[in-house]
C-alpha positions in Angstrom: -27.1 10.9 -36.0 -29.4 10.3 -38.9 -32.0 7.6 -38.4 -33.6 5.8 -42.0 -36.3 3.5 -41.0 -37.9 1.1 -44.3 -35.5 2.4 -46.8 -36.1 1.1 -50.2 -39.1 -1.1 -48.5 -36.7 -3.1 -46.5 -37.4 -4.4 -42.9 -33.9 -3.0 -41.9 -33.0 0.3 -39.7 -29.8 2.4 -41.3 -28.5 4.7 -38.9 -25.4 6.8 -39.6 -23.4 8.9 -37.5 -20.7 11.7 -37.5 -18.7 11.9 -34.6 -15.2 13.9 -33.6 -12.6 13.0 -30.3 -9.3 13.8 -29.2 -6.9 11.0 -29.2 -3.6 11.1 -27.2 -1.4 8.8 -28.2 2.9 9.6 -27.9 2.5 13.0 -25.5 0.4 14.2 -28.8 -3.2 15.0 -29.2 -4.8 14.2 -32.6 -8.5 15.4 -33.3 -10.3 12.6 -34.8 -13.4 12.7 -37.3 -15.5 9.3 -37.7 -18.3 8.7 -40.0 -20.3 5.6 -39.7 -23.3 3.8 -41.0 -24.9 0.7 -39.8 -27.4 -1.5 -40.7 -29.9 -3.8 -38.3 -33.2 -5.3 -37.8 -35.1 -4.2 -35.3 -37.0 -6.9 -33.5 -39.0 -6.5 -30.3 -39.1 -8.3 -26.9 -42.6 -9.1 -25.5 -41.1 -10.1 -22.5 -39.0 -7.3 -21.7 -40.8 -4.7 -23.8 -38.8 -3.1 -25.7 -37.3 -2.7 -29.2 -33.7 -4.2 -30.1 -31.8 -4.0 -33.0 -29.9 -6.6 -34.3 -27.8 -8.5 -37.1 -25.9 -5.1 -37.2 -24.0 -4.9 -40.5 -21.0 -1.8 -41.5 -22.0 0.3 -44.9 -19.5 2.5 -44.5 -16.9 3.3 -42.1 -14.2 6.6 -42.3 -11.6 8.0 -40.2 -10.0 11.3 -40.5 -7.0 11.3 -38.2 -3.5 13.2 -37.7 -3.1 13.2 -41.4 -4.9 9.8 -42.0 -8.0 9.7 -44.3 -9.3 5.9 -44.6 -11.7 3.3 -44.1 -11.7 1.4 -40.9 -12.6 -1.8 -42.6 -9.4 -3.7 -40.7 -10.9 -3.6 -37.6 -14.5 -3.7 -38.6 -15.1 -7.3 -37.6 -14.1 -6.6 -34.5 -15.7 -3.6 -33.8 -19.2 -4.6 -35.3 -19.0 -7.7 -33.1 -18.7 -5.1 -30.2 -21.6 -3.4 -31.4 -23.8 -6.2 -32.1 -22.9 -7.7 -28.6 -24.0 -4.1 -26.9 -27.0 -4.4 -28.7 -28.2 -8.2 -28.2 -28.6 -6.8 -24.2 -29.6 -3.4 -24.5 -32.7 -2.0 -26.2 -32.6 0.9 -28.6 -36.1 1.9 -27.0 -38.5 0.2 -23.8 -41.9 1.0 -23.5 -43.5 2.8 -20.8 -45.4 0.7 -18.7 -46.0 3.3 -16.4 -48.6 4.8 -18.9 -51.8 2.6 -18.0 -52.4 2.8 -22.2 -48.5 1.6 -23.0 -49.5 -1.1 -20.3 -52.7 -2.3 -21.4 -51.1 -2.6 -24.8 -48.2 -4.2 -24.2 -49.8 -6.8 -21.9 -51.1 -8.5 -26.0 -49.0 -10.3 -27.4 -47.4 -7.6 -30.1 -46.0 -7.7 -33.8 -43.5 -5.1 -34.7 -43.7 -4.2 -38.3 -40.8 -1.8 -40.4 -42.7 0.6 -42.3 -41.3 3.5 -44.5 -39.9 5.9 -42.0 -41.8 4.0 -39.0 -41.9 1.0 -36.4 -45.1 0.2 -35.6 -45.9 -2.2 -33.1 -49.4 -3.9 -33.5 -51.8 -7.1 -31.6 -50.9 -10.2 -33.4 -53.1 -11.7 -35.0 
């Protein structure tokens, strides 16, 4: 998985992703290649403290299947509404209140800010 935090100055997250499965379908097994890359904005919770991504958008989507080479653009919508419902309840990162300095810090109200290559989460002001 590559992970591009800020690119271009924007306060967006791209992460991309290679991936290959097995597919059975009709007593046959296919091996499958995906290539994806997303788009969010990461946001954080102060009240479960942690880091969410959302407003997910597809920049590119292939499949490499039993012959098939394509984009997987059809089924996109549904898919990225999937994704973006996955994300709305689960956090891409919580902070470790267990570390008395994590704790201390996340008991101030905190900003998170995209910076190039970085999240940084600081006391609002």
């Amino acid at each position: 998985m590559s992970v591009d935090i800020g690119p271009n100055g924007r306060d967006v997250v791209s992460l991309g992703t290679k991936a290959t499965a097995t597919v059975s379908a009709f007593g046959f097994k296919y091996p499958m290649k995906v290539s994806l890359m997303i788009e969010g904005t990461p946001y954080y919770d102060s009240e479960k403290k942690a880091i969410f991504v959302r407003s997910l958008s597809l920049l590119d989507s292939t499949i490499d299947a039993g012959g098939y080479r394509g984009n997987i653009a059809p089924v996109s919508g549904e898919m990225m509404m999937l994704v973006n419902g996955y994300l709305a309840s689960n956090p891409v990162y919580a902070l470790d209140t267990s570390n008395d300095v994590i704790g201390l810090l996340s008991s101030v109200p905190l900003s998170l800010d995209v910076e190039q290559g970085q999240l940084v989460l600081r006391p609002k002001r």
